[in-house]
GULOVO-979644 format. One record per atom (N, C-alpha, C): x, y, z. Coordinates in nm, 4 decimals. Layout:
! GULOVO-979644
[atom [X, Y, Z]]
...
! end
This chain:
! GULOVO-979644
[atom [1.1650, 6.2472, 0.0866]]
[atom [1.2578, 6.1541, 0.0266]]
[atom [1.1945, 6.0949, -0.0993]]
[atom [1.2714, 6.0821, -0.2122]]
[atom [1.2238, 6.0727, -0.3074]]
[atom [1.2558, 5.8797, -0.3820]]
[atom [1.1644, 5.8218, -0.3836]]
[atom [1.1616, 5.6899, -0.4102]]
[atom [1.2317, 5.6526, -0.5338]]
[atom [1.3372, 5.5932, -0.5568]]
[atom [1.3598, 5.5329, -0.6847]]
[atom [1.2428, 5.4374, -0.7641]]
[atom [1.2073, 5.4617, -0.8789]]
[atom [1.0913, 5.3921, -0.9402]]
[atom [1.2450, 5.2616, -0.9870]]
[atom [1.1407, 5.1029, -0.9680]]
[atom [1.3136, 5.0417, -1.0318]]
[atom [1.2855, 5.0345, -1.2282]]
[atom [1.2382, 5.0562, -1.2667]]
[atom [1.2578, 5.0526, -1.4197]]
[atom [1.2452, 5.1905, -1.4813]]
[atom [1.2333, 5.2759, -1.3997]]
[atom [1.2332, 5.4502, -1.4190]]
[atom [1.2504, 5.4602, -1.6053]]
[atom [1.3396, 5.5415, -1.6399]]
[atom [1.2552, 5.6120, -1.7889]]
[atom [1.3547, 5.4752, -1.8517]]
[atom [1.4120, 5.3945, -1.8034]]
[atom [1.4143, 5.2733, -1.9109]]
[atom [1.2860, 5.1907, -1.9542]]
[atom [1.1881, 5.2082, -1.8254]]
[atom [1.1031, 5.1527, -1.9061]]
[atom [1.0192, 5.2531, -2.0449]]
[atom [1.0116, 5.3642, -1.9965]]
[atom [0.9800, 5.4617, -2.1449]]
[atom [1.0314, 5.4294, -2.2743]]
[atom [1.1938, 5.4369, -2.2616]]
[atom [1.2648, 5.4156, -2.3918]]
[atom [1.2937, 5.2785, -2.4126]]
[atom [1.2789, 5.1910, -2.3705]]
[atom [1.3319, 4.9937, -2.4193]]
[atom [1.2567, 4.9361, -2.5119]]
[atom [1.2893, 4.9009, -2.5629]]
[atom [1.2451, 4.8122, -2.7007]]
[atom [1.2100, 4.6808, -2.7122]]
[atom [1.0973, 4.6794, -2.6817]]
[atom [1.0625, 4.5070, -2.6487]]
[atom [1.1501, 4.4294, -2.6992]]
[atom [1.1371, 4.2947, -2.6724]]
[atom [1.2241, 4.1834, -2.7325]]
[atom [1.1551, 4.1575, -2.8122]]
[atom [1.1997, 4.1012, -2.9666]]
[atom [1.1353, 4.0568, -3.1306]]
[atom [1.0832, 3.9082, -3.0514]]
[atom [0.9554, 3.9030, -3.0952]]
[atom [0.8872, 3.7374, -3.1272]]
[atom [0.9824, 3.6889, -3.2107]]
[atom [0.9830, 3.5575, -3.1286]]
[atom [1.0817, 3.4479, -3.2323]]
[atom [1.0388, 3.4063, -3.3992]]
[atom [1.0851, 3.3850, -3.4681]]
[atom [1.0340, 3.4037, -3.6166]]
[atom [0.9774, 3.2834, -3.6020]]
[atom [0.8732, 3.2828, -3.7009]]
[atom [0.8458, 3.1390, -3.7136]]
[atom [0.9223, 2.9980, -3.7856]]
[atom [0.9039, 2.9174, -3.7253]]
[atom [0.9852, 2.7804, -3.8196]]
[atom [0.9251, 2.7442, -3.9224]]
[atom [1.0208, 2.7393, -3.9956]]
[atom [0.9398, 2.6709, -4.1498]]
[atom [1.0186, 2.4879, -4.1400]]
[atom [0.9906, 2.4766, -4.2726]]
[atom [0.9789, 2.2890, -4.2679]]
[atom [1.0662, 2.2853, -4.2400]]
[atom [1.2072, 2.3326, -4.3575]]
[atom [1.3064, 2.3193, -4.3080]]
[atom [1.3861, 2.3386, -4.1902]]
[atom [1.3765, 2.3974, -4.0749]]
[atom [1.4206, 2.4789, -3.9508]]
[atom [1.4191, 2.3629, -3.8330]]
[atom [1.5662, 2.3792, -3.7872]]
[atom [1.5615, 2.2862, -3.6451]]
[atom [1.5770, 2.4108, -3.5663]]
[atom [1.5582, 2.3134, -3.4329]]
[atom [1.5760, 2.3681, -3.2910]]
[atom [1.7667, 2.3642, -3.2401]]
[atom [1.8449, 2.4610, -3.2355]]
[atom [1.9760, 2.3934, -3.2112]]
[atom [2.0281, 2.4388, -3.0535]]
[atom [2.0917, 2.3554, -2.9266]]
[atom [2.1489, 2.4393, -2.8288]]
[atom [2.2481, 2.3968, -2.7930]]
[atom [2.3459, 2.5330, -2.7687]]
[atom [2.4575, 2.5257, -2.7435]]
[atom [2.4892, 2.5164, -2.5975]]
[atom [2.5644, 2.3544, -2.5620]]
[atom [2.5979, 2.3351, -2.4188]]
[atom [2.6910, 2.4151, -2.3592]]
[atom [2.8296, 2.4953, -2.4661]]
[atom [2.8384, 2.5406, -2.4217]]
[atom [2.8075, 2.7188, -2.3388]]
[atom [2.7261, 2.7513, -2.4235]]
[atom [2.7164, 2.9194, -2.4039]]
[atom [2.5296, 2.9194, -2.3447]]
[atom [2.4731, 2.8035, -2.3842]]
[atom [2.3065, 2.7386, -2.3548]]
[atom [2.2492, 2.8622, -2.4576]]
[atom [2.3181, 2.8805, -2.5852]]
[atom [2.2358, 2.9713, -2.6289]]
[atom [2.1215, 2.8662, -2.7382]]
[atom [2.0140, 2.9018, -2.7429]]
[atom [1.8677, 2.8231, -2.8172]]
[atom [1.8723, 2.8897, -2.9463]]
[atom [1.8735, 2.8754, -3.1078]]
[atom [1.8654, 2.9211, -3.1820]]
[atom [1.7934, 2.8042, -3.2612]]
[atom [1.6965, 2.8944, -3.3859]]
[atom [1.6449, 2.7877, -3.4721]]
[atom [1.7164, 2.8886, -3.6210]]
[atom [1.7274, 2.7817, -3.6968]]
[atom [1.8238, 2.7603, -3.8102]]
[atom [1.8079, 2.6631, -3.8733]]
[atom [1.8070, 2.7195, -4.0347]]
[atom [1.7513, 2.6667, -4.1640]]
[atom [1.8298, 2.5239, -4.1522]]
[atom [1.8053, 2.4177, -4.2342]]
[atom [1.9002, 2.2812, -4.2373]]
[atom [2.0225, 2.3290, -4.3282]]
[atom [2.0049, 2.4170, -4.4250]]
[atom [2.1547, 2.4327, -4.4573]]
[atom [2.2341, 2.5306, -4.4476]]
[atom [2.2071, 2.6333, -4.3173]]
[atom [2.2857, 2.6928, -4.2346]]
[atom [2.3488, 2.5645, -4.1457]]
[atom [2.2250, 2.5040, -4.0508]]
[atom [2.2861, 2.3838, -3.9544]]
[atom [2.4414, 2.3292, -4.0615]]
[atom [2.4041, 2.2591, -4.1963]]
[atom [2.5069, 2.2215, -4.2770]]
[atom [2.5964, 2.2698, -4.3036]]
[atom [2.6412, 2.3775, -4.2928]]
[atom [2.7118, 2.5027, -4.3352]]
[atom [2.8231, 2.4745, -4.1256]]
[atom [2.7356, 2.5157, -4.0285]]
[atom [2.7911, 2.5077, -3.9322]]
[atom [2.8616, 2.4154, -3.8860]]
[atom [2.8018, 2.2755, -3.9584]]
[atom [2.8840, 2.1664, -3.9728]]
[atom [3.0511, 2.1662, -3.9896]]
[atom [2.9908, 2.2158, -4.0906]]
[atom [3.1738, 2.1940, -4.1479]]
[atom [3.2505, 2.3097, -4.1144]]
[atom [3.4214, 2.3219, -4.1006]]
[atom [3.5073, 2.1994, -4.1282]]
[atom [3.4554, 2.0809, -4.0200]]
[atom [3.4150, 2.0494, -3.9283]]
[atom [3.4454, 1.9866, -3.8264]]
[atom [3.2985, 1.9495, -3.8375]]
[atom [3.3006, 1.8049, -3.7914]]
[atom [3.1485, 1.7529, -3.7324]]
[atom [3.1232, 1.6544, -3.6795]]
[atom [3.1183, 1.5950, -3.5857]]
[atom [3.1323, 1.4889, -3.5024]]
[atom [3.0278, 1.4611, -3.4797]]
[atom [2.9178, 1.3495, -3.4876]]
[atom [2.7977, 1.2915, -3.4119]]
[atom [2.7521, 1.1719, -3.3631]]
[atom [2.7646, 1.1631, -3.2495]]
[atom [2.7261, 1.0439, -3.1480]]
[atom [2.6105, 1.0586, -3.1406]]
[atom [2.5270, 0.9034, -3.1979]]
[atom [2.3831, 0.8762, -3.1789]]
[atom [2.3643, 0.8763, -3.0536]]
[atom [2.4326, 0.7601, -2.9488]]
[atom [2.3952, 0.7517, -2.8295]]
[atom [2.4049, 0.8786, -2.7104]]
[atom [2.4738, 0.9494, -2.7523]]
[atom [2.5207, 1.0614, -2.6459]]
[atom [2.3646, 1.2475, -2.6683]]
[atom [2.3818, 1.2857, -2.5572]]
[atom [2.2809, 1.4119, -2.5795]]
[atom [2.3359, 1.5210, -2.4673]]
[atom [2.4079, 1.6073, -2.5414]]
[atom [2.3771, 1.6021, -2.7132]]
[atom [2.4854, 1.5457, -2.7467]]
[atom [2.4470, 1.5645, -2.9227]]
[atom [2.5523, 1.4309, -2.9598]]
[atom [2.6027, 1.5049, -3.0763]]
[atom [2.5747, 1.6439, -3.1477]]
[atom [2.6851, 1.7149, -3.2672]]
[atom [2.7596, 1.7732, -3.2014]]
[atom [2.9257, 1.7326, -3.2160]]
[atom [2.9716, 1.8733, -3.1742]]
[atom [3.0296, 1.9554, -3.2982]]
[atom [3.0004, 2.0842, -3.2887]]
[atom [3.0418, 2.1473, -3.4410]]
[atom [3.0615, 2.3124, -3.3980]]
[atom [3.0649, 2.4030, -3.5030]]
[atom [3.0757, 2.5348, -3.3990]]
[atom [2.9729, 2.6283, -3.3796]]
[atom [2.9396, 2.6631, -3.2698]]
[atom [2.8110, 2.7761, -3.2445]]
[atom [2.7730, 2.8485, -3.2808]]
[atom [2.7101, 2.8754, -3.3453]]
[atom [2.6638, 3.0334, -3.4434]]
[atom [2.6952, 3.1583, -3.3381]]
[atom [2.6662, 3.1282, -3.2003]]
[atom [2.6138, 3.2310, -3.1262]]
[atom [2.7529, 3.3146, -3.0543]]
[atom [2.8270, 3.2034, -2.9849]]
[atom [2.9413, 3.1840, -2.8908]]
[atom [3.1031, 3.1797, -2.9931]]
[atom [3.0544, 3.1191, -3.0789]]
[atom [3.1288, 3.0751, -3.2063]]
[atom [3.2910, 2.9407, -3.1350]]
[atom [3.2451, 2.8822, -3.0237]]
[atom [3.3557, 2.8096, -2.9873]]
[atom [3.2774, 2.6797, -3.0199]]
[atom [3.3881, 2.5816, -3.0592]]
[atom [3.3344, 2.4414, -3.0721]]
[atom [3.3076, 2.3820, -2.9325]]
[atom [3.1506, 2.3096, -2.9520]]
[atom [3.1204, 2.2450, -2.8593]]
[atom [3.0094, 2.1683, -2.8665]]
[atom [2.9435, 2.0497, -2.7925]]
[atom [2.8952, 2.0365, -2.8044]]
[atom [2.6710, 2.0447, -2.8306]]
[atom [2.6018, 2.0113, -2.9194]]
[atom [2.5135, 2.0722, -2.9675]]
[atom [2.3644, 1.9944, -2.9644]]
[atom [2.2784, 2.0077, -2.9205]]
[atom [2.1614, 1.9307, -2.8805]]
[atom [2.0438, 1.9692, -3.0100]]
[atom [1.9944, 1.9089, -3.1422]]
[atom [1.9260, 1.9288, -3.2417]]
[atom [1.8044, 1.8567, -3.2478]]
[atom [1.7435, 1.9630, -3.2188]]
[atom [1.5908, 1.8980, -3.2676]]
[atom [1.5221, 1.9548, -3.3748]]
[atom [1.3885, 1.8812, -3.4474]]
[atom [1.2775, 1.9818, -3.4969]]
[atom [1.2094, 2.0890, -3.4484]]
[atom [1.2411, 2.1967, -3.5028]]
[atom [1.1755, 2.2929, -3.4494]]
[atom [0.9827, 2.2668, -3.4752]]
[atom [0.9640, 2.3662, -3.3458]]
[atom [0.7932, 2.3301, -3.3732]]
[atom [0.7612, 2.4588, -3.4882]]
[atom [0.6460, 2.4075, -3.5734]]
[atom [0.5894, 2.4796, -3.6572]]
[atom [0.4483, 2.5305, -3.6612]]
[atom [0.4365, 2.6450, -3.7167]]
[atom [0.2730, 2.6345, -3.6162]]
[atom [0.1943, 2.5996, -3.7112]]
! end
């Protein structure tokens, strides 16, 4: 009887996942509550995603809601500084 290997010749042919790029000065941390996707993005892409629409509550977290780069539905958005090395 012959054993299934579990990552058999996918593991031969798969393509690692890319290292995250690095952050520069400009670059936040952004996540989307609704889809939880994590992306970092220049400040005037973030600005750009802003508009038309942009709503931000200091007290609330997260507190932009605007539209997702990732998911592309409006929702709300949790922004930080990205770390830099």
């Amino acid at each position: 009887m012959k054993r299934a290997d579990p990552l058999g010749k996918r593991a031969l042919f798969s393509v690692p996942e890319p290292d995250e790029p690095r952050a520069g000065p400009l670059d936040v941390r952004v996540r989307c509550s609704s889809c939880d996707a994590r992306t970092t993005t220049s400040l005037p892409a973030l600005i750009r995603n802003h508009f038309p629409l942009w709503v931000w509550m200091p007290g609330r977290k997260p507190g932009h809601l605007m539209r997702c780069a990732t998911c592309h539905e409006v929702a709300w958005h949790d922004i930080s500084r990205a770390a830099t090395p």
